[in-house]
Each structure stands twice: as structure tokens, then as C-alpha cells.
N, C-alpha and C positions, 0 to 999 in steps of 0.2 A: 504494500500500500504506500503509497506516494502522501510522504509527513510532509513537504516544505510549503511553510505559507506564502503564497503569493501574490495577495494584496490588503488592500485596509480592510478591505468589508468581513474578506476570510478572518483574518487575523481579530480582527470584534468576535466573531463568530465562536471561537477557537477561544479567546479571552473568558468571554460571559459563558461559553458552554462549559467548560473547564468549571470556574466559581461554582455554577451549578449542579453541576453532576457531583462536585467533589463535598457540598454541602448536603446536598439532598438526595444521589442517588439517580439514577440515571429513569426508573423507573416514573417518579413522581414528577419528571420535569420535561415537557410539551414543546415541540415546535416551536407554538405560540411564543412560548415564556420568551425561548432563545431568541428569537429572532426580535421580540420586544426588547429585551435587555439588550443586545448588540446596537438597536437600532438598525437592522437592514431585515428587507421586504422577504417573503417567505418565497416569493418565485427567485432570489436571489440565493436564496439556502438549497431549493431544488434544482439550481443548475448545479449547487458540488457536490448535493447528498442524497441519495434515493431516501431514506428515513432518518428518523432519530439514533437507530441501530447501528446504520454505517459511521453516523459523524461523531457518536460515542469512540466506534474504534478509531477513527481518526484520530481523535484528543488523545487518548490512551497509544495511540500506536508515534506521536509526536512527544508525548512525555518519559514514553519509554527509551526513545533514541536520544532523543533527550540528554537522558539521565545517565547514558551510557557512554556517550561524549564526555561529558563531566569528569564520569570515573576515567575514562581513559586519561583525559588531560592532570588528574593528580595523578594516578600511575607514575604517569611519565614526570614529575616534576623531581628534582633534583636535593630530596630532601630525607632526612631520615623516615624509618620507615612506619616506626608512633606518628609522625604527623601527619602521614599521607589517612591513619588508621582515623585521626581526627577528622581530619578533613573527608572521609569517607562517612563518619560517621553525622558529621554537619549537614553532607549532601542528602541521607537519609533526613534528616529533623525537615530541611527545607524542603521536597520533594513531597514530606507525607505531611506539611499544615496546613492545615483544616479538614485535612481527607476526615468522612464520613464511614460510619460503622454499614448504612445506607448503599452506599459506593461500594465499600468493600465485598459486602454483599452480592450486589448487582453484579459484580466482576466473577464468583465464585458459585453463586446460586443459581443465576438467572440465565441458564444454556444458550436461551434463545437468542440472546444477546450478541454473542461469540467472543465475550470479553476474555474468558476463563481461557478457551484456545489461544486465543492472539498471545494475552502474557504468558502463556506455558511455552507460546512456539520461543516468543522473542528470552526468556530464560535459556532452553534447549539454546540457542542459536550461542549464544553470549557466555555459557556455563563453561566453555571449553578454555575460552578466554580468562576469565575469573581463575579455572584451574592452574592453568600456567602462571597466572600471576603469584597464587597460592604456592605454589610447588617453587619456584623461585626463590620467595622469598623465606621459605622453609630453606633451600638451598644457603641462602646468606645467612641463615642465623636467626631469622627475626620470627621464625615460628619453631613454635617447640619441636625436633628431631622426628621425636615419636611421636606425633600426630599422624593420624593415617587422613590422609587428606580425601578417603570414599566416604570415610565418615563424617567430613567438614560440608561434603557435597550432600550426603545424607540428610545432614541438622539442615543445611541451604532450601534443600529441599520440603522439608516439612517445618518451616515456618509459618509459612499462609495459613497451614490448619489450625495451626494455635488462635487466631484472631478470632474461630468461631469457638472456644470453649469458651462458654457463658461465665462459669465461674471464676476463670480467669480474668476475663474479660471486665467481671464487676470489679476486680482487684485498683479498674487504675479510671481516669475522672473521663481519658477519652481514648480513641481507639488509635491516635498519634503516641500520645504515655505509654500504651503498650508496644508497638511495634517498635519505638526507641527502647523498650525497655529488652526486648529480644534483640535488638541491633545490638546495643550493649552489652548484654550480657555475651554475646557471640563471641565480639572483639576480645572482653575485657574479663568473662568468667566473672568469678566472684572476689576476687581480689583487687578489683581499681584499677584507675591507670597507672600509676605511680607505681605500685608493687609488679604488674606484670612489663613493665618495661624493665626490671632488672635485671 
């Protein structure tokens, strides 16, 4: 799918649908609404979008690449390797603010959508990469030896399910508290940053 915005009216489109989908869920929020909050005409939204359904995956399929740009450019940045683990961890806080329990949902419940495939493909796609990064820097020193890194891809893997345990879930005030709260715990275990950088 073709992410790159390429003019104002998209880029409104992309803007106001995003705020909404990411507060409300993709389910509860109408054409109508979009296209009212954007300010552009609905025969304008049907020349880029057959439904609601496809310009969902748009936003989602644009956040994703997104966000994977991002990661690459700290990768690459020339810095120890706790700070890249910071800076990785920041790009998670900004990427999931304001996202909705709503959203979340809609992305993992809601088949019809085809939210749930799009972000498995674009995970699959990207996973390989994340590995090699992982395995590297296990190489240099900066991950424990003995980590077996099928198991890092394992825990990678079943994170999303944790967002639907209820009782966990009540543990924290919003569904960004928890997801930083597993980012964190991933990085950092239960010793901090200060202890596991020694």
C-alpha cells in the first residue's frame, strides 16, 4: 500500500483521521466525522478511499513505516548503546499517546477491518531486521551472552496479547501506562536502568 502523503487535503485527512481513530477507535468514527474535522468534501475522501476500512489501513500502514524509519535512524546513530535503548524507548511513549484501548481493539478484534493482518505482515516483514540488530549487539557486549534471542523474538511476539488481559489491564490508569510499562520492563527487567547498564 502506497503511505506517502501527497497533498494538503490528504495530509488533513491523515491528520484528523489518525486523532480519531487513535481516541475513539476506528469502529465509532464515520466518514462524516472525518471528513468534517479535516475540512475536505467527502467526494474528495472517495477519490483516495473506497471506505473507512481502507483509509484506516492507510493511517496504520503510514504510522507503521513511520515508526520504523525512526528506529532505523537511532540504530544507526553513533552512540552508546543504553541511549539508543532510551531513545527507542521515547519513540515507543510518542508513537502510543493517546492511542485508545478502542483502537487497540479494532486493530486485534475486529477481522473485518484487516488491521490485525496489515500489522502482523508489517512485524513479519521488519522482525528479521530487529533480529540482526538484537544479535549484534548481543555480539558487542551490550546484551546478556546467554540470552537466546528465539526467546526475545518469542516475548516480541506475545506482547499485543497482554493488552487484552482485563486484569492487567485494570492495573494501570490507560492503555499507553501499560504498553510503556511492557516496553520497559523488556529493555530494563526489573532492575532499572542504572543497574542493568553495569
Amino acid at each position: 500500500m502506497e503511505v506517502k502523503i501527497q497533498s494538503n487535503k490528504l495530509n488533513a485527512l491523515y491528520e484528523k483521521g489518525k486523532t480519531l481513530f487513535w481516541k475513539h477507535g476506528v469502529r465509532r468514527i464515520s466518514i462524516e466525522e472525518i471528513c468534517k474535522e479535516a475540512k475536505v468534501s467527502k467526494m474528495t475522501f472517495y477519490k483516495q478511499f473506497k471506505n473507512r476500512e481502507e483509509f484506516a489501513q492507510y493511517i496504520l500502514g503510514f504510522v507503521l513505516e513511520e515508526a520504523m524509519e525512526q528506529y532505523r535512524k537511532i540504530m544507526q546513530k553513533d552512540i552508546p548503546y543504553s541511549e539508543k535503548v532510551k531513545e527507542l524507548i521515547l519513540l515507543k511513549h510518542d508513537s502510543t499517546t493517546l492511542i485508545s484501548q478502542e483502537f487497540i481493539e479494532d486493530i486485534y478484534k475486529n477481522e473485518e477491518f484487516g488491521l490485525k493482518q496489515q500489522l502482523e505482515q508489517h512485524q513479519q516483514n521488519f522482525m528479521g531486521e530487529i533480529m540482526r540488530d538484537l544479535a549484534e549487539a548481543q555480539e558487542q557486549g551490550h546484551i546478556r551472552k546467554g540470552l537466546n534471542l528465539d526467546f526475545v523474538l518469542y516475548f516480541l511476539n506475545d506482547m499485543s496479547g497482554k493488552l487484552f488481559d482485563e486484569r492487567l489491564a485494570a492495573l494501570y490508569p490507560s492503555t499507553q501506562d501499560l504498553i510503556m510499562e511492557i516496553t520497559n520492563f523488556f529493555f530494563y527487567g526489573i532492575v532499572g536502568k542504572e543497574k542493568s547498564q553495569e
